[in-house]
C-alpha positions in Angstrom: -3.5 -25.3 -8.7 -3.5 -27.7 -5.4 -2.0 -26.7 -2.3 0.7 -29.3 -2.4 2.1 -28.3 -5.9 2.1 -24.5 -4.8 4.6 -26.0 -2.1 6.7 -27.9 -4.7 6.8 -24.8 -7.0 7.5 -22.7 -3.8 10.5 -25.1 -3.0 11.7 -25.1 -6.5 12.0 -21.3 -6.7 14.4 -21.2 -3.6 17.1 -23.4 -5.8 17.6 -20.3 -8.6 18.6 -18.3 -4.6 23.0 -18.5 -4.4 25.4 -17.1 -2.5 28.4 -15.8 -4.6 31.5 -17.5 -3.4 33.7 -15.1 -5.9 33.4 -12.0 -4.1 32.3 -10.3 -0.7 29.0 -9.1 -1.4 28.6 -5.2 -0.9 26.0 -4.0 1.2 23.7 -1.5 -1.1 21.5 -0.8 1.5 22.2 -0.4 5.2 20.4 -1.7 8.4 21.2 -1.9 12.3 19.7 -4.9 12.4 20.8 -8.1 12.8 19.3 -12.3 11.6 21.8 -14.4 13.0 19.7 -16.5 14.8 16.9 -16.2 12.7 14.5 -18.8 10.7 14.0 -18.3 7.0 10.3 -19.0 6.8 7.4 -17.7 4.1 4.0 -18.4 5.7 2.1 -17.4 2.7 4.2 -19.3 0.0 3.4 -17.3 -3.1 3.9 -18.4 -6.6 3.2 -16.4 -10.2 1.5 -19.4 -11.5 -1.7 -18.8 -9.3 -1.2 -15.4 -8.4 -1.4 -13.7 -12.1 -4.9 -15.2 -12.6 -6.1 -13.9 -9.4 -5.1 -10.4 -10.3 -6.4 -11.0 -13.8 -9.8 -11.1 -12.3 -9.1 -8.4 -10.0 -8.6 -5.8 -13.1 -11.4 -7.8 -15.4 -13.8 -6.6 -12.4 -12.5 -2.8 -11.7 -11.8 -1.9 -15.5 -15.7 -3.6 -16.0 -16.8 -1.7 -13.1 -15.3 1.5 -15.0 -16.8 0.7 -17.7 -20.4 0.8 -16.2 -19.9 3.8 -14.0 -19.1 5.9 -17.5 -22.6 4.0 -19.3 -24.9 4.6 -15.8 -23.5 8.8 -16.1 -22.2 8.1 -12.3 -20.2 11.5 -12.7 -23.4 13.6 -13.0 -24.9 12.1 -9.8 -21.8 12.1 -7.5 -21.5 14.6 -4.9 -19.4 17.4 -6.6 -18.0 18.5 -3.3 -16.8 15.1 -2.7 -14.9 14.8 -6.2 -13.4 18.3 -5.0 -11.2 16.7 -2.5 -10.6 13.8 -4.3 -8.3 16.0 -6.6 -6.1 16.3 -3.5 -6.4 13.1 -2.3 -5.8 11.0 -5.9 -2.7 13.4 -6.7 -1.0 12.3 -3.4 -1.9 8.2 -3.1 0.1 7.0 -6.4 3.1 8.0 -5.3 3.6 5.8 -1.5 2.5 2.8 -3.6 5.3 3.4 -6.0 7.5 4.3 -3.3 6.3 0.9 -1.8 7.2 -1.3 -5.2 10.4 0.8 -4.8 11.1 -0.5 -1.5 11.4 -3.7 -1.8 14.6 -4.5 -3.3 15.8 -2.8 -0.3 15.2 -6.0 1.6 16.3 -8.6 -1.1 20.0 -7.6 0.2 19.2 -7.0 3.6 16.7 -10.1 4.6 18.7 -13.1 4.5 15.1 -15.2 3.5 15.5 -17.1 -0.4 12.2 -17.5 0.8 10.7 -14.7 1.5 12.3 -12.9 -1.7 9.6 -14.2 -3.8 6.9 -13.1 -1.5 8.9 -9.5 -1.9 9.1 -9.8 -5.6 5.1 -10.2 -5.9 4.2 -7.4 -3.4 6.5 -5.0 -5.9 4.4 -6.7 -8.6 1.4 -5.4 -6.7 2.6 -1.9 -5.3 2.8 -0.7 -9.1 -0.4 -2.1 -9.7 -2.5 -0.4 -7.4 -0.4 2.7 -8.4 -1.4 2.1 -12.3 -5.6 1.4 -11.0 -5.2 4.5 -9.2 -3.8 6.7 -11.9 -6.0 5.4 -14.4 -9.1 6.0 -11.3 -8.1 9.5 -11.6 -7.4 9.9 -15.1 -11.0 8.7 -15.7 -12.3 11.2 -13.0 -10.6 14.3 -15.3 -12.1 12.9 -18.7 -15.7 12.3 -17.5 -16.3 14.9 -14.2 -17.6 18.4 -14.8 -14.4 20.2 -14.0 -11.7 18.6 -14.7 -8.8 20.6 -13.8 -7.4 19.9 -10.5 -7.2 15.7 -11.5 -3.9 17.0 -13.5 -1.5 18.7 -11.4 -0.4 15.9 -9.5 3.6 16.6 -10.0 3.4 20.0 -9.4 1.6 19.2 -6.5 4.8 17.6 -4.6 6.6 20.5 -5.2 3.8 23.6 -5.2 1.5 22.8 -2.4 2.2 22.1 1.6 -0.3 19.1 1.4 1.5 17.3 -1.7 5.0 18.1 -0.1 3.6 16.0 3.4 2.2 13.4 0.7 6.0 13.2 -0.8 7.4 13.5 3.0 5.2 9.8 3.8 5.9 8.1 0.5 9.8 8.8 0.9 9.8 7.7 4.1 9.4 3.8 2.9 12.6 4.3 0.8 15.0 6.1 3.0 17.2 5.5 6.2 17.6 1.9 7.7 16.3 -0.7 4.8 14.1 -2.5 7.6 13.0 0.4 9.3 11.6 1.9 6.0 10.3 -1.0 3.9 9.0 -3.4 7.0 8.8 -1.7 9.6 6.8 1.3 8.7 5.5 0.4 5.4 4.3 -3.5 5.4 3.9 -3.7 9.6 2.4 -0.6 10.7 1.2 1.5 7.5 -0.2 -2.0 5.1 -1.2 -4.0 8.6 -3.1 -0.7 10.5 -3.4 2.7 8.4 -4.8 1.5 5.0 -7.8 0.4 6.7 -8.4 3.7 7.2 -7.2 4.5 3.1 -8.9 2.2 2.0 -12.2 0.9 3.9 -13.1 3.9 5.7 -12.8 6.3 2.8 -14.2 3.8 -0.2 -17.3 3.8 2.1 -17.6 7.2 2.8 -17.4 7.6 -1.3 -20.2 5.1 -1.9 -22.1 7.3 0.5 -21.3 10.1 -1.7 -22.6 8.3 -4.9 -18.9 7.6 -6.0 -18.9 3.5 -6.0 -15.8 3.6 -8.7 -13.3 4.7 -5.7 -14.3 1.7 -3.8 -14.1 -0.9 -6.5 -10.7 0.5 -7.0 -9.3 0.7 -3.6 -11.0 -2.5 -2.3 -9.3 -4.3 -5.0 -6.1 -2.8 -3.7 -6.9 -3.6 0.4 -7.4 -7.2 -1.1 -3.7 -7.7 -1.7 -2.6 -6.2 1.4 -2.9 -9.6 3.2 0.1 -11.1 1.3 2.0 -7.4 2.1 1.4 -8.0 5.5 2.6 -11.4 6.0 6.1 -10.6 4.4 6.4 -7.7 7.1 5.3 -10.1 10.1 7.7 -13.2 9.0 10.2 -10.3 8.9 9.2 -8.8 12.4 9.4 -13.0 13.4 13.4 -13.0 12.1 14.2 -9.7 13.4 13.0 -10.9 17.3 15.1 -14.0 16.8 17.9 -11.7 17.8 17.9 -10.0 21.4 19.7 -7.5 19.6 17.1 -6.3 17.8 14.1 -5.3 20.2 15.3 -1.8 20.9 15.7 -1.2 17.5 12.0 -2.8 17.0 10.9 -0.4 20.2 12.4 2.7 18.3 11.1 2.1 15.0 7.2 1.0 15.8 7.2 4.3 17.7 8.6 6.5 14.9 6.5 4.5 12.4 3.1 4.5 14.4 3.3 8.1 15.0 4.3 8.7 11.0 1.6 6.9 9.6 -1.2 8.8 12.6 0.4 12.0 11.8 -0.3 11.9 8.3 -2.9 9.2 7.5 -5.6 9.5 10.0 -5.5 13.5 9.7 -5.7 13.7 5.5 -8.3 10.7 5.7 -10.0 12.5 9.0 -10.4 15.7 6.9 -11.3 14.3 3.4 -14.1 12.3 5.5 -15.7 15.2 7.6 -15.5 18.2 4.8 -15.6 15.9 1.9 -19.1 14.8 2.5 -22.4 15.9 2.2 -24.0 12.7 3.9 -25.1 14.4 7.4 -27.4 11.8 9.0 -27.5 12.8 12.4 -27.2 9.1 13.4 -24.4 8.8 11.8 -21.0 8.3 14.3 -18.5 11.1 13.9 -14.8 9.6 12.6 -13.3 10.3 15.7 -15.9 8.4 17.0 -15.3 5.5 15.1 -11.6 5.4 15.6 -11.9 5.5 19.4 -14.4 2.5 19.0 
């Protein structure tokens, strides 16, 4: 699909966008901020028409992937202690991407941006696929690894165990409070654009060291839509500065979000690299290391 159709399709979505002249609209979901002076621009321009057979390949190369880690017996060469912690880890991570598909149509209300909706309505296409890869990740972990049991207590985990509960605490936070400060601010500007980086770049490769390559097939397919996330937060962030209004409210909310996101990502991630492992080359940089660099 060329370039320039893309832009005509683009265009063409924007005319099914009204504004009912019936009735005041209600406001579902409330926000401090304010887009009065603000341009309605989508850098990206998405459209279904090319973006279901990228993700088509996507899922043809992780469910192959799969596949081949179940013929080449990958789950009785991987570093036991390293599938230990990922009972923790993939009982926690489905949830904040659900939360994130779930945080979305907070915006459709509150971001005055025809187009930028569609951009929206693709990243909630994507948030429940990367939940669905991830579930299925760990479901195939329980079926195929030595001990299974762990891989299937993920709901009573949010409710039993202090680390689900601050798992449950991070993924609520995209869906509660001020829609902007939840789903732009701290989800798609701070945790998609910085902290998955550290979900999932740093920790695929530290599972590859491991002799896990399924976790990084999985979760690099997932950091591969996080551009397009990232680029609805950002033509967001670019409307929100258009008002003078705004920027304390932008101050107040990168600091509560940075903080969030350190808080909870870079410590889980931190401790499921350093006592996960069993790869202790002594050249190797320490992960506070590599974060300072």
């Amino acid at each position: 699909m060329s370039r320039q159709s893309v832009a005509k399709a683009h265009q063409k979505i924007q005319e099914l966008s009204w504004e009912p002249a019936y009735h005041e609209p209600v406001s579902q979901y409330g926000t401090d901020y304010t887009f009065r002076k603000a341009k309605k621009k989508d850098p990206l321009k998405q459209v279904l028409r090319s973006y279901f057979p990228m993700q088509e390949e996507k899922d043809h190369r992780v469910y192959g992937a799969e596949d081949g880690a179940i013929r080449g017996n990958m789950f009785r060469q991987v570093q036991e202690r390293w599938l230990e912690w990922q009972k923790l880890f993939l009982s926690i991570i489905p949830l904040p991407e659900i939360s994130a598909a779930r945080a979305m149509p907070l915006l459709f209300r509150t971001v005055p941006n025809p187009e930028l909706h569609n951009g929206q309505a693709i990243q909630m296409i994507d948030e429940v696929r990367h939940s669905t890869i991830q579930q299925n990740l760990k479901r195939l972990y329980m079926q195929n690894y030595i001990d299974p049991a762990g891989f299937n207590s993920s709901l009573r985990n949010f409710q039993n165990d202090y680390c689900g509960t601050i798992g449950r605490q991070f993924a609520e936070g995209f869906i509660t409070g001020d829609a902007i400060t939840a789903a732009s601010i701290y989800l798609t500007i701070v945790a998609e654009t910085a902290f998955t980086n550290t979900l999932f770049v740093a920790m695929p490769a530290e599972a590859a060291a491991n002799g896990d390559y399924l976790l990084p097939t999985v979760f690099h397919s997932v950091q591969s839509d996080e551009s397009r996330h990232i680029s609805n937060g950002y033509a967001t962030l670019l409307m929100a500065l258009s008002d003078e209004s705004n920027h304390q409210l932008l101050e107040r909310d990168l600091r509560y979000a940075w903080w969030n996101n350190h808080a909870v990502v870079d410590a889980a991630i931190g401790t499921f690299i350093e006592y996960g492992t069993k790869d202790r080359r002594k050249d190797r940089e320490s992960y506070a290391e590599m974060w300072r660099r």
